[in-house]
Every structure is written in C-alpha cells, then in structure tokens.
C-alpha positions in Angstrom: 9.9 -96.7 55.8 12.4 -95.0 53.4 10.3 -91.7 53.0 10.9 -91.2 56.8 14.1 -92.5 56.5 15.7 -88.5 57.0 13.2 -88.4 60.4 14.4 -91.5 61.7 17.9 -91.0 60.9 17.6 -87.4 62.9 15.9 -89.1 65.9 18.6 -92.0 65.8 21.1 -89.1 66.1 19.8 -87.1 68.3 19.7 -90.1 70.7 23.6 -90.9 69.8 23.9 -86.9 70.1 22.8 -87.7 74.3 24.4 -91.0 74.7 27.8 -89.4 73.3 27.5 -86.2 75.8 26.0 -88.0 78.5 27.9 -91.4 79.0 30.4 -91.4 77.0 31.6 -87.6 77.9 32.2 -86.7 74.6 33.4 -82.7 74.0 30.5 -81.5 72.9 31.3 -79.7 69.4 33.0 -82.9 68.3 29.8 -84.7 69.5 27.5 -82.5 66.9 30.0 -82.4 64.0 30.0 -86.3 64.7 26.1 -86.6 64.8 25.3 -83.9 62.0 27.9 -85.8 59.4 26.5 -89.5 60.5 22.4 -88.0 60.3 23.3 -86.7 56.8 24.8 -90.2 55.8 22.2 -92.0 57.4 19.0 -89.4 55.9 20.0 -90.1 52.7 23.4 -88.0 51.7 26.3 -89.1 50.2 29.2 -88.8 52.0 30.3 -85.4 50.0 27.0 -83.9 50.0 27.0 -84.5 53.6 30.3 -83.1 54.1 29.6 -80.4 52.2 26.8 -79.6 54.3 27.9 -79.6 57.4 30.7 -76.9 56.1 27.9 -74.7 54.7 25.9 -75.1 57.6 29.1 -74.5 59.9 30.8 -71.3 58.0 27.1 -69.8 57.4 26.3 -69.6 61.2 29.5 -68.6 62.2 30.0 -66.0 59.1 27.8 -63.8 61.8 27.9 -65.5 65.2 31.6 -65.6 65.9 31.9 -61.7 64.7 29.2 -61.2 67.8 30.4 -63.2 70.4 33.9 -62.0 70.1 33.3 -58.1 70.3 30.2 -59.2 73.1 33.7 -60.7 75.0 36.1 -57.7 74.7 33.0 -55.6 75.9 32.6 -57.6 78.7 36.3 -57.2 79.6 36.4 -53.6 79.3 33.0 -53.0 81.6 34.5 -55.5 84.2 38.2 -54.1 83.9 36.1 -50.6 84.0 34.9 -51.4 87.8 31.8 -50.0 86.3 29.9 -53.1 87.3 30.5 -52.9 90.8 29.9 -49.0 91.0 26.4 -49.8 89.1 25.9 -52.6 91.7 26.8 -49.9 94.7 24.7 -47.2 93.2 21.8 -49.8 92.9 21.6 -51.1 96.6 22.8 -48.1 98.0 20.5 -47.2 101.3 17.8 -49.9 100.2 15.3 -52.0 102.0 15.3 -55.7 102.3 12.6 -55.5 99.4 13.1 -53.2 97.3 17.1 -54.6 97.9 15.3 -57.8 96.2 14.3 -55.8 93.2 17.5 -53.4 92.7 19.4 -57.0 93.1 17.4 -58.8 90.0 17.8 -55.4 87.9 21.9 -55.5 88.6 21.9 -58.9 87.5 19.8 -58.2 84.1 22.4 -55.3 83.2 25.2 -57.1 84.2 24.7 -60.4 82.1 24.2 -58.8 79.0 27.6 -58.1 78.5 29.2 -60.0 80.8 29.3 -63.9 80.7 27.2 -65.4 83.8 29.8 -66.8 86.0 32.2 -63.9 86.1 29.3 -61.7 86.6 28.6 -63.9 89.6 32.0 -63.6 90.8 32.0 -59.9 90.3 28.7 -59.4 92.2 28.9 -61.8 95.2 30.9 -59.9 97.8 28.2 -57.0 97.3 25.2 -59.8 98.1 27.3 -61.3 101.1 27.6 -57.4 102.2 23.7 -56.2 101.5 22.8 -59.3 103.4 25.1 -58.9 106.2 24.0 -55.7 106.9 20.1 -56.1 107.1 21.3 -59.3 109.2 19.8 -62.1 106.4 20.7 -65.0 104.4 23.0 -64.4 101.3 20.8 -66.2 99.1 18.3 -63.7 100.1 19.8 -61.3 98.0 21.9 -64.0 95.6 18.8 -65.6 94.4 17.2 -62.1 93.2 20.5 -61.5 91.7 20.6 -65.5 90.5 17.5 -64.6 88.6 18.5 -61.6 86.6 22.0 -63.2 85.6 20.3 -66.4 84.5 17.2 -64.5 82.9 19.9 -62.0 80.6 21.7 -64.8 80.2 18.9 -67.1 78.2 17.0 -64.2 76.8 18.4 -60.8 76.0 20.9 -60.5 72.8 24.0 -60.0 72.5 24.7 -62.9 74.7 26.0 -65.3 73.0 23.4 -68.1 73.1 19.9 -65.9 72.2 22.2 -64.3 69.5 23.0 -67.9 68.1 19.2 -69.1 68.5 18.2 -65.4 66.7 20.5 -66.9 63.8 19.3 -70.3 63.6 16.2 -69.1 63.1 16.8 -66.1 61.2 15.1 -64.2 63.3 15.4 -60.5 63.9 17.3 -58.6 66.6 15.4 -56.1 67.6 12.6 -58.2 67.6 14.5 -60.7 69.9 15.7 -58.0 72.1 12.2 -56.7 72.5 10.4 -59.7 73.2 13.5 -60.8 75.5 13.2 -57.9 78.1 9.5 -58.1 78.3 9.6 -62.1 78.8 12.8 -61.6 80.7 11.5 -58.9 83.1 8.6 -61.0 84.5 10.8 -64.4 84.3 13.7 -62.3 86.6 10.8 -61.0 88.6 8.9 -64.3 89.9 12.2 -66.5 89.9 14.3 -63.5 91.7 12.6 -61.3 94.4 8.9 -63.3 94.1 10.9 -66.5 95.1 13.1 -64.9 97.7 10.4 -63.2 99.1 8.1 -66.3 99.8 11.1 -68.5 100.9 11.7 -65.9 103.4 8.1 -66.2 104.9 8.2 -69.6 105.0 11.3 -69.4 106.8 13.1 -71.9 104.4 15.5 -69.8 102.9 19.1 -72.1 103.8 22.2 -69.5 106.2 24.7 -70.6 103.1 28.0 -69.7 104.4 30.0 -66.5 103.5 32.5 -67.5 101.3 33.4 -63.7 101.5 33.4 -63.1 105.3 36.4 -60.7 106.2 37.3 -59.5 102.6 36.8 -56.1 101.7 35.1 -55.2 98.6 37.3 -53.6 95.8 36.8 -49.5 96.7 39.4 -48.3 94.3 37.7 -45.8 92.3 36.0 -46.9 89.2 37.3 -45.9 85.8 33.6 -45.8 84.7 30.7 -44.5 86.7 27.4 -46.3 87.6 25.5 -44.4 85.4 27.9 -44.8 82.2 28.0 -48.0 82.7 23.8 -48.5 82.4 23.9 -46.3 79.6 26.9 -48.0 77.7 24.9 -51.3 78.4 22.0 -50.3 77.2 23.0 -47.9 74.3 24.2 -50.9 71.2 20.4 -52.5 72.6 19.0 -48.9 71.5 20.7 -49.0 68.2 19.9 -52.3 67.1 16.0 -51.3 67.8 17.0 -48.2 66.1 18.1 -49.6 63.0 15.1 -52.3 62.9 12.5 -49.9 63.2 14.3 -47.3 60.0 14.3 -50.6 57.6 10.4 -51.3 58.9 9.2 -47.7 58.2 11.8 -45.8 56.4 11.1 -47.4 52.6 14.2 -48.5 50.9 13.4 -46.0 48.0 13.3 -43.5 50.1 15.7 -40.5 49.2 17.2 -37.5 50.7 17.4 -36.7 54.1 14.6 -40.1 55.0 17.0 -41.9 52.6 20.5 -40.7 55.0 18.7 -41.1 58.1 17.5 -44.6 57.0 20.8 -45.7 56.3 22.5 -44.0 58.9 20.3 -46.0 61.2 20.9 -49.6 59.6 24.3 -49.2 60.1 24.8 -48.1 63.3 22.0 -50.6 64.3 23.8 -53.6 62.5 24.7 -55.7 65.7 29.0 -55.2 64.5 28.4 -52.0 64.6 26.6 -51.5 67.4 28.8 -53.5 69.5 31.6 -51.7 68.0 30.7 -48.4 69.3 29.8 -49.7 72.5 33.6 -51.0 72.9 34.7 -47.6 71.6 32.7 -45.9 74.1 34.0 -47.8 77.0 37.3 -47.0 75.9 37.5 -43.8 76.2 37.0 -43.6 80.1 40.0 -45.4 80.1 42.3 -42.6 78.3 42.4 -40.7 81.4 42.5 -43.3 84.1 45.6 -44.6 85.9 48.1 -46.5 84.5 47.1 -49.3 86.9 43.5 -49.2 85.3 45.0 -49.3 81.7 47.3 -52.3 83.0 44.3 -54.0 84.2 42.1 -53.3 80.7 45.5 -54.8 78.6 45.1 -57.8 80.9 41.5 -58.2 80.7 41.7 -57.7 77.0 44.4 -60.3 76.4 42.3 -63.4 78.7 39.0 -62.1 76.8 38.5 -63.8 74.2 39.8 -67.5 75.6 36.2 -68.7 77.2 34.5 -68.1 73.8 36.5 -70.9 71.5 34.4 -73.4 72.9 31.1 -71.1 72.9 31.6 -70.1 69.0 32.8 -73.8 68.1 29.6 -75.6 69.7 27.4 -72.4 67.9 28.9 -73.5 64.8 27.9 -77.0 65.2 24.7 -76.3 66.0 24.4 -74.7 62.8 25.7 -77.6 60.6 23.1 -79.8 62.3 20.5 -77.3 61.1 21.6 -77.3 58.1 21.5 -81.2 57.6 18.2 -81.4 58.8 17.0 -78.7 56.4 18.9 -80.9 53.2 17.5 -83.6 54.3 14.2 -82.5 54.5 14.1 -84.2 58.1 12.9 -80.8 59.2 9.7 -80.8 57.1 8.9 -84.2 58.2 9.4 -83.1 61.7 7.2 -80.4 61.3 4.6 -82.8 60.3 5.0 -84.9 62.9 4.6 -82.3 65.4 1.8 -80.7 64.1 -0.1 -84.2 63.9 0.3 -84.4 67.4 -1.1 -80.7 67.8 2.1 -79.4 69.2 2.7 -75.6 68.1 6.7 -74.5 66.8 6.8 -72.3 70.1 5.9 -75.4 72.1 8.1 -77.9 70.5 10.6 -75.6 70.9 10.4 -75.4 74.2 10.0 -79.0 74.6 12.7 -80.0 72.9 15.1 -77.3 74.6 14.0 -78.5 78.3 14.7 -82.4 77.2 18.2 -81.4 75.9 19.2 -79.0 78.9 18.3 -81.6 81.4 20.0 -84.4 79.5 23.4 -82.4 78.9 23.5 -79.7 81.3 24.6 -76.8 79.4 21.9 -74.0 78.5 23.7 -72.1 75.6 24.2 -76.1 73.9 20.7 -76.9 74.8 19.1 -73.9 72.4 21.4 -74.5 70.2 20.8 -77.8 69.6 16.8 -77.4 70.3 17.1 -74.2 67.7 18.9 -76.6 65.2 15.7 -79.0 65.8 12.8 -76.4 65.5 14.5 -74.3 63.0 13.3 -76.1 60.1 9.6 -76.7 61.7 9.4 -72.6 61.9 10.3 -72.3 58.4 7.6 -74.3 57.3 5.3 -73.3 59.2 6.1 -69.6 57.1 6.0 -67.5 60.7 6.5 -63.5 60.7 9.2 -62.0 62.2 7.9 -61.3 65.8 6.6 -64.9 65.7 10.1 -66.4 64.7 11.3 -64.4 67.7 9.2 -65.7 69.9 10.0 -69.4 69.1 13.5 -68.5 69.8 13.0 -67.4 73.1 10.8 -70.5 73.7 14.0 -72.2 73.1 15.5 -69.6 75.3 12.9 -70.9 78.3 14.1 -74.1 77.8 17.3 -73.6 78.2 16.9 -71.9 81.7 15.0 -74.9 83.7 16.3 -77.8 85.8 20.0 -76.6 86.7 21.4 -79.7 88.4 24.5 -81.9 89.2 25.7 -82.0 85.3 25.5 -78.2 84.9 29.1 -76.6 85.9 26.8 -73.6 87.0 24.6 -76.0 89.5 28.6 -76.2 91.4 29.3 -72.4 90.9 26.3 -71.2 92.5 26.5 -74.2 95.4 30.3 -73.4 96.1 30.0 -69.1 96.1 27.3 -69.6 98.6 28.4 -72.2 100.4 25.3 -74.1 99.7 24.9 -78.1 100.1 23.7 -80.0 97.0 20.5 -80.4 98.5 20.3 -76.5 99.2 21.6 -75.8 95.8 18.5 -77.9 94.3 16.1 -76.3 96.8 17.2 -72.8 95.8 18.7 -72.5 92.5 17.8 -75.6 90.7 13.6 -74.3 91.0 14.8 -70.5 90.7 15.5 -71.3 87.2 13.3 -73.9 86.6 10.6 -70.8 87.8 12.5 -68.3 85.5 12.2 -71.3 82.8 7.9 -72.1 83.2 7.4 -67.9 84.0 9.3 -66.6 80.6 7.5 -69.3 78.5 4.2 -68.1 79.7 5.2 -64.7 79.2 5.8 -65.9 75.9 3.0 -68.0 75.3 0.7 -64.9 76.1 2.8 -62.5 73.6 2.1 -65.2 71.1 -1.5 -64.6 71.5 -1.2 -61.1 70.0 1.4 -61.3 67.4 
C-alpha cells in the first residue's frame, strides 16, 4: 500500500479537486492550490517540500504562460477595437450561398478565435449570422452553429489561445508543432461540427427558429481602422513565425556560421512566441496612427479593459502547473503511467479521457486541459515521446476539452441566450456541435498519430 501511496493520494485528490468545484463551488484556482498542496502532503512530502513545490511548479509555468496570455489579450483588443473582425466577417460572407455561407462562417470563426477570446468573438460576430440568415430567409443557428464550430475549434486547438498554449507548456511540447497539428485537427473538427452538422439538421428539418436577439439593430458600418485582408494576414503572420523559427532550429545546425548562422538566429527570435506576438501588436498598431481620434479613443479603452478577463485565466494555468509538478515529485506520475499502460490505454488516449471526465464534471474547457494536461503530463514523459507526438497528446487533451457543453459551462448560457435558444435547443444544437468537434478532432488526431 505505501509504494502506491503517491497514486492513491493523487486519485484522492483529484476526487476532492471535483467535489470542491462541483458541490462545494469552490473558485477554481484556490481549489487546485488546495488539492496540489494536500496531494503532496498526502504522497509523501513534507509540508515544506510540498510547499516548495507547488511554488516551483506555479512560477515555472507561468515564467512563460502569463507573458503569452497577456500580449494574446492586448492583441485581441486592438483587432476588435480595429473593426478588422467585422470587415473580415463582411468580406467573408459577402454575396455567398447558403453553403458555401456555412463554410466562409466556420473559417471567420477559426480566424477570429485565435486572437480573440471566444465569447467576445461571439458577441462581435452575431449581428452578421442574424443578418446572413435573415437574408437567405433561414434559422440563425444555421449560420451560428458553422460559426459555433470554428470559435470553439480555435478556441481548444490552435496556439496562442490561452488554453492549447498552457497544455503546449505542461507538456513541453513545441509550438510550431502544436500549431501545425492544431489547424489540420482543427480544420476537419470545425468542418463536421460546423457546416457538416448545419447542413444535415437542415435536411432533417430540425434545425430550432432561435429568436433574433438582434432584430432591428444595425450592424456597426463605421469604417474599419483595419481592412479584411490585414486583418487575416496580421492573424496569421506571429502563426508563420513561430513555424518559422521551429523549422531554422530543426535544419539550420546551431554551429552553423555566417549568413545560415544570422538567418538561423534571426528566425528563433522573431519565431519565439514573445516576439512573435510582439510584432503582431506592433503591426496592428500602426493602422491606428492615422485613424480618427474616435478610433484611437476606442483602442485606449479597449486596451485599458484588456487584460482584466485573463487574471483568472493565468491564475488557474498556474495552478495547473503546481499540480503537475507535485505529481512529477511525487513520482505519482510514473505510477500513473503504469497503471494506464497495464490497462492498454495509450498517453493520447488517457489524455483524452481524462480531459472529457474533467470538462463534464466542472464545465470549463481551458481548466479541463489544464488539469487533464497536469494528469498526463508525467505519463508522456515517461513514456519518452518525440516532439510531434507530445503535440499530439496535447491536443488530445485539447479534444477533451471541447465535448459535452452543458448547464455548468457559462458558454452552454451564452450561446442559449445570443440565440435565443431554449435549454433543450441549446443541448440539441450546441451541446453535440462540440461534442462532434470533440470525437472528430480526436480522430483526426488519432489518425496523425499513426504516422508520426
């Protein structure tokens, strides 16, 4: 009993980790510091071994984390400040079909959840659905759950969202490899859970009228600061250099000198995700030097409000990571490893599995892959996985996260309320639109795995 005693002690607290979310409503970051202090205690650890860490485990995740999240918020800001989301939406839909409406629909909610967070995205983007749908004479969640897809696909998958950039740390795996894997598993996950989904609700004629929330308002037509198509590039272009910079350490050698030598390190710093993200800010900026003053007023505001909705985002990241770091101390980690693979389940799997248990349990997808990273973490390393393969179990985590969107998850309400969907409808529509976007991007990385 006392060599498991670290595995027991973790599955004891993982169980308190639920009951303390769950019934007791406990904030979740004080929940994990809670959990990951008592685990350590309980695996073993004395109390200032356990302290200590938790603080390692805390201040090494964040050292990284809270650098990303905060310049992926100001981004954000300045893209939705910009107007460049809309005008991207609006160039998108612009004289489209019902179907291939469907397809621009799941592509404008991939490029808008990169940067921005997935509720003001949805805000942003909801008077253009009400509007594409009025005016081919359809359901709003005709075009919503297309656009549903894509927002909750980016927002599980693609870096530098906050909660694939935390998993990609957990498990120390690299970006570009991350960002790679993410838009291929992504893609097909926004596909079949967007415009796949819509498309056969439609023909079965059990796609639910919603009510327009936006009926009578008039979309915002003041003219952008940024353009449709500086906005897709400025979204896309720090995802370039992060690739960018991956691919000069993997076949630039680090000996290497003269001009392969400048280019090589040219490349890793511009493709370092700070840096990356730095420039993209910098680039938004400068469309606003010679906008309005109106525009400038509104980036100031934006900028000021930007950075309040991630406290809680880098705080729970954080504890995520001290959790890891107890179970790695411990040594529950390796134990779980074994454990797993005696009952033949693979790291991408448990990772998965674990990640589904949590989101359904708690509700919230960026805490569930935290937590299920903190879990598998440890199980990866020992299992001495290459890079693509680390990525991989990440976004299995990632899938996890996605499924099963009900009553606890504030994004279950958000969706229900902007479409004026009944709970029932909510479930019907998108509750198994991400469950679909969950079960497609697993198998999409289930098959990668086969090659890698």
């Amino acid at each position: 009993m006392a060599e498991w005693q670290p595995l027991i002690a973790t599955g004891a607290g993982v169980v308190a980790l639920l009951v303390l979310i769950l019934w007791a409503r406990m904030n979740a970051f004080i929940a994990l510091i809670l959990v990951a202090i008592l685990s350590a205690i309980a695996g073993g650890m004395g109390p200032e071994q356990a302290l200590d860490t938790v603080i390692a485990g805390m201040g090494g995740t964040l050292g990284f984390i809270a650098v990303v999240i905060g310049l992926g918020a100001l981004f954000g800001a300045m893209l939705e400040a910009s107007g460049g989301v809309t005008a991207l939406a609006k160039s998108l839909l612009h004289n489209r079909g019902v179907g291939t409406g469907r397809w621009a629909m799941a592509l404008i909610g991939l490029l808008a959840s990169i940067p921005v967070f997935f509720d003001v995205a949805l805000i942003i983007l909801a008077p253009l659905v009400f509007a594409a749908a009025r005016s081919v004479g359809k359901p709003a969640m005709s075009f919503g759950l297309p656009l549903l897809g894509g927002l909750v696909v980016a927002h599980s998958f693609i870096p530098p969202t906050p909660g694939p950039m935390a998993v990609a740390k957990i498990f120390g795996a690299d970006l570009a490899w991350m960002i790679l894997f993410g838009v291929i598993t992504g893609a097909f996950a926004a596909a079949v859970a967007g415009p796949v989904f819509a498309s056969i609700l439609d023909r079965m004629k059990a796609m639910p009228e919603g009510h327009d929330q936006f009926t009578g308002a008039e979309v915002n037509d003041e003219a952008p600061v940024m353009g449709a198509r500086a906005t897709a590039s400025i979204i896309i272009a720090p995802l370039i250099l992060i690739l960018a910079g991956t691919l000069a350490r993997t076949m630039i050698p680090e000996e290497a000198a003269g001009a392969a030598s400048f280019l090589r390190d040219t490349l890793v710093l511009v493709g370092h995700p700070f840096v990356a993200l730095i420039l993209a800010c910098g680039g938004a900026y400068i469309f606003f030097r010679g906008g309005s003053e109106t525009a400038k007023a509104k980036l100031s505001r934006a900028l000021s409000k930007a950075l309040e909705p991630t406290g809680a985002v880098i705080l729970v990241t954080g504890a995520g990571g001290a959790f890891k770091q107890v179970l790695v101390e411990t040594g529950a980690g390796g134990q779980l490893a074994e454990a797993a693979l005696g009952v033949g389940m693979t790291p991408i799997l448990a990772a998965y599995v674990l990640t589904l248990l949590i989101r359904i349990a708690q509700g919230s997808a960026t805490v569930a892959m935290i937590t299920g990273a903190g879990l598998v973490a440890p199980f990866a390393e020992s299992a001495g996985l290459s890079g693509p393969e680390l990525a991989l179990v990440a976004l299995a985590c990632a899938a996890g996260s996605a499924a099963l969107s009900h009553v606890n998850d504030s994004g279950f309400w958000l969706v229900g309320r902007i479409f004026g969907l009944t709970p029932n409808e909510t479930l019907r529509t998108w509750t198994l639109a991400a469950t679909l976007a969950s079960v497609a991007g697993f198998a999409a990385v289930s098959f990668l795995a086969l090659f890698v």
